[in-house]
VOSEPA-601799 format. One record per residue (C-alpha): x, y, z. Coordinates in Angstrom, 2 decimals. Each point is the difference from the previous one (the first is absolute). Example, Ala and Ser with C-alpha at 12.3 -4.5 7.8 and 13.67 -1.06 7.14 Angstrom:
2
REC  12.30  -4.50  7.80
REC  1.37  3.44  -0.66
//
This chain:
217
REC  0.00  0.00  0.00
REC  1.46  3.50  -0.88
REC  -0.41  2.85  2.77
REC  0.33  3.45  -0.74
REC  1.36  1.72  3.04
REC  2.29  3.12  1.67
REC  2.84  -0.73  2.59
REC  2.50  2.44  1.14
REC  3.85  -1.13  -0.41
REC  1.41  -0.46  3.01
REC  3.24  -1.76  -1.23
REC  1.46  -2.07  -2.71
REC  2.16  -3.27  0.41
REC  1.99  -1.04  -3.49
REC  -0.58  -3.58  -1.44
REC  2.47  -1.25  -2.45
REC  0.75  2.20  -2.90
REC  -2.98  2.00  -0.87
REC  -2.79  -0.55  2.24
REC  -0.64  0.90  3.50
REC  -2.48  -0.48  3.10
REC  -1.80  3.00  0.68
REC  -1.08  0.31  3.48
REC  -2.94  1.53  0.46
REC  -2.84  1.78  1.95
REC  -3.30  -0.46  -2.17
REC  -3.92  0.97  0.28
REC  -1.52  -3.77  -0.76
REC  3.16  -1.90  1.34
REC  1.20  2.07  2.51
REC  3.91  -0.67  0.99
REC  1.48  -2.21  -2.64
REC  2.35  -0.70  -2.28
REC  0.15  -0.58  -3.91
REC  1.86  -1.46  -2.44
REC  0.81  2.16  -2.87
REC  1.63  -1.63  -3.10
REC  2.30  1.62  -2.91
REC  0.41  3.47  2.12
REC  1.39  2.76  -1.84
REC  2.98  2.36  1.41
REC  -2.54  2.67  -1.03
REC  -2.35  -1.85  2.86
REC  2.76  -0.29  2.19
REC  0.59  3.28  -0.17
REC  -2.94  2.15  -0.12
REC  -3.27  -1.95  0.79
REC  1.19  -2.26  2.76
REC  0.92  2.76  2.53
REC  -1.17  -0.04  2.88
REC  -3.33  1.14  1.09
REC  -0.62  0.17  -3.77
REC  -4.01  -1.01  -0.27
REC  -0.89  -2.38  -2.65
REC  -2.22  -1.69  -2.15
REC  0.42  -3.75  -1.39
REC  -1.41  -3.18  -0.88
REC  0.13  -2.97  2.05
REC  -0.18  -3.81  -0.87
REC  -1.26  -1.53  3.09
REC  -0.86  -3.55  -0.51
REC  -1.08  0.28  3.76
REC  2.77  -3.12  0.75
REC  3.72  1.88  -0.70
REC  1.74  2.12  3.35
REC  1.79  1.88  -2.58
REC  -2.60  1.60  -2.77
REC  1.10  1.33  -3.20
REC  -0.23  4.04  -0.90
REC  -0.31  1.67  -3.21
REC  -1.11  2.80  -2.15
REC  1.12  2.37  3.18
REC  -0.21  3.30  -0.65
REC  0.46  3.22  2.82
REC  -3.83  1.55  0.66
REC  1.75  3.11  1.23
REC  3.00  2.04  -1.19
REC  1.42  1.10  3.64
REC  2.41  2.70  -1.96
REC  -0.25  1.63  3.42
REC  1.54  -2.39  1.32
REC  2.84  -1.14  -2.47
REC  1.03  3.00  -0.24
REC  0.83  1.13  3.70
REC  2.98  -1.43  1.78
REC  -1.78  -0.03  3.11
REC  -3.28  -1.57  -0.44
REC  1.68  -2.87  -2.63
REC  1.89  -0.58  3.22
REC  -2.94  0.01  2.33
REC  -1.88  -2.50  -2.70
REC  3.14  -2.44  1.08
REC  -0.59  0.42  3.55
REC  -3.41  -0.21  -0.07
REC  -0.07  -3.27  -2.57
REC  2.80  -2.09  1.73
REC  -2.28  0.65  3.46
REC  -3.29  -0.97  -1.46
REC  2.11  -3.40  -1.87
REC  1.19  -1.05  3.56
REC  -2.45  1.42  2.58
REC  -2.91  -2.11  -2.17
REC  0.22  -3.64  -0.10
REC  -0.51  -1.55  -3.70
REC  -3.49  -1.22  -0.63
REC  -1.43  2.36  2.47
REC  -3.00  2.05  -0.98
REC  -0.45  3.32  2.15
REC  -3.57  1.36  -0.84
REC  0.35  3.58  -1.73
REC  4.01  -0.16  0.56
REC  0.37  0.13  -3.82
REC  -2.64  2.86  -0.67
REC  2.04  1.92  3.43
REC  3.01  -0.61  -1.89
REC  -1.02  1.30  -3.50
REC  -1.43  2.88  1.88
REC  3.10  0.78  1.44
REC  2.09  -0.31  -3.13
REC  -1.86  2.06  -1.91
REC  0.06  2.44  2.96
REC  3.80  0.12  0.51
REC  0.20  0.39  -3.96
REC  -2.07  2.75  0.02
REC  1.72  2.56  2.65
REC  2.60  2.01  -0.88
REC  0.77  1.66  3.49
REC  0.14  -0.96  3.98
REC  0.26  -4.30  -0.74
REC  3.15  -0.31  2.11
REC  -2.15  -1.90  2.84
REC  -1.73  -1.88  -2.69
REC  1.03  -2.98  0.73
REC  -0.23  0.32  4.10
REC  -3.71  0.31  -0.37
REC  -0.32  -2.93  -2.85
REC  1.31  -2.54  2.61
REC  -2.28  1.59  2.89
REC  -2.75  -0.82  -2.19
REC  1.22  -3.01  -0.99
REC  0.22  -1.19  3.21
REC  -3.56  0.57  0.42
REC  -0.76  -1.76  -3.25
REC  1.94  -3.08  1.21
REC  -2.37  -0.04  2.73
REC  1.93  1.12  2.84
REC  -2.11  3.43  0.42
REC  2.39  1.74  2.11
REC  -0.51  2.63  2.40
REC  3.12  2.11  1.62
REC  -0.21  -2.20  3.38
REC  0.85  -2.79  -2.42
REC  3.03  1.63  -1.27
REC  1.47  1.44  3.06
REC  2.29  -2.77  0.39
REC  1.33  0.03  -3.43
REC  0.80  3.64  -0.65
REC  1.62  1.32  2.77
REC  0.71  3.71  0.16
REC  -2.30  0.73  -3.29
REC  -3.12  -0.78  1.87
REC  -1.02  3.60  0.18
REC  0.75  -0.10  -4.18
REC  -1.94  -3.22  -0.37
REC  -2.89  0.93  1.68
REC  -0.38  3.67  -2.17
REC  0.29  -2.10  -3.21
REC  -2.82  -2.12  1.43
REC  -2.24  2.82  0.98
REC  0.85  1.62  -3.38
REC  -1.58  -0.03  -3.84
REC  1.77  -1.22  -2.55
REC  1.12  3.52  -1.06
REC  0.63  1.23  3.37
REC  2.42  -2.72  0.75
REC  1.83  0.32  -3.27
REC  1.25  3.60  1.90
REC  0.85  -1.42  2.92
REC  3.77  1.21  -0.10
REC  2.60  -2.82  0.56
REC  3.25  0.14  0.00
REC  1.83  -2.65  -3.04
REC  1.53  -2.06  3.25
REC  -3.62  0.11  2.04
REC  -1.84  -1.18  -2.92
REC  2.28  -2.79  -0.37
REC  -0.03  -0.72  3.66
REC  -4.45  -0.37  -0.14
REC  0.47  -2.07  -3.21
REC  1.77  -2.67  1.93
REC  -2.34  0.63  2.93
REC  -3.16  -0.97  -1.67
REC  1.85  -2.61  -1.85
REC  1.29  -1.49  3.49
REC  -3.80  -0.24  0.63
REC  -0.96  -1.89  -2.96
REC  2.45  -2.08  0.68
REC  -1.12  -1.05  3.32
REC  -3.94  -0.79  -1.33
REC  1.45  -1.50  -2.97
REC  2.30  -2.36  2.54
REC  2.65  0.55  -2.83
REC  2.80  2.01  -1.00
REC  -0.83  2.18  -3.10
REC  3.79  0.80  -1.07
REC  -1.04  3.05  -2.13
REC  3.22  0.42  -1.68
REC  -0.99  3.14  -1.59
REC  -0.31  1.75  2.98
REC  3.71  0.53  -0.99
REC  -1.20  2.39  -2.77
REC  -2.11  2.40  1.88
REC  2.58  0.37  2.52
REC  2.50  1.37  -2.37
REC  -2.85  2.04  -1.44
REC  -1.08  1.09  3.22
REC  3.06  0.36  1.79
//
């Protein structure tokens, strides 16, 4: 049976010459990953980024772990975002945390339309996104189910409580001027990641953390 659907790239893994498994955060399969046959370096390269949002055909024979993807094509051009140093490096952050913070084969309700949402959002502002990514996983921890309130986070961030509880009394917009220093930002990122970590019972390793440092510093 063919299925049209959308997923969100959340990372790519290379298999043999010229095809690779695309790992994936979908609307009808939720957190999965496909197999994508006879990818070009043009793919590679422009519409497997991450957080790129996507439109393909899938062969699901309802039996196979790994389905088949084609005819992909990107339902959105994100030029916002490919074209800013910042937010392309955000869009790494943010991917490699929703790859390893949600388990493959998982199906969140409404995480994929939050996600598209949020995308779209942080492609569409041109001004104030530095905490972008300090509210996404706030939100995502609430979206995991965790639903946290300050009390919950006390033990995890420390001397940023007073920080951490404006953002959560805070709008989107008024939390995006919040002004953080490159190092304090930093410090909350790993804060609220320490915390996911704990209700995930598993170390995330967010390797890209690296990036926004240097960005941030």
């Amino acid at each position: 049976m063919k299925v049209n659907t959308q997923l969100i790239v959340l990372h790519t893994t290379r298999y043999g010459e010229n095809s690779v498994i695309l790992h994936t955060l979908g609307r009808e399969y939720g957190r999965r990953s496909f197999f994508v046959r006879n990818a070009s370096k043009k793919q590679m390269m422009t519409l497997f980024q991450p957080l790129n949002i996507l439109e393909g055909d899938v062969n699901d024979d309802g039996k196979a772990k790994l389905l088949n993807i084609n005819n992909l094509s990107a339902l959105y051009p994100l030029s916002g975002i490919r074209a800013d140093l910042y937010k392309n490096s955000m869009t790494l952050f943010i991917s490699e945390v929703l790859y390893r913070a949600v388990k493959e084969g998982s199906r969140e309700e409404g995480m994929f339309e939050w996600c598209v949402k949020n995308i779209l959002l942080l492609d569409s502002v041109s001004t104030d996104f530095s905490n972008f990514h300090l509210r996404f996983l706030l939100e995502l921890s609430v979206i995991l189910g965790f639903s946290p309130s300050i009390e919950d986070l006390r033990p995890f961030v420390g001397s940023h409580y007073g920080i951490i509880s404006e953002f959560m009394a805070s709008s989107f917009a008024e939390s995006m001027l919040i002004p953080l220093s490159g190092e304090t930002r930093n410090e909350i990122a790993e804060d609220i990641l320490r915390y996911l970590e704990f209700h995930l019972d598993s170390a995330l390793n967010i390797n890209s953390l690296k990036v926004l440092r240097e960005l941030y510093a």
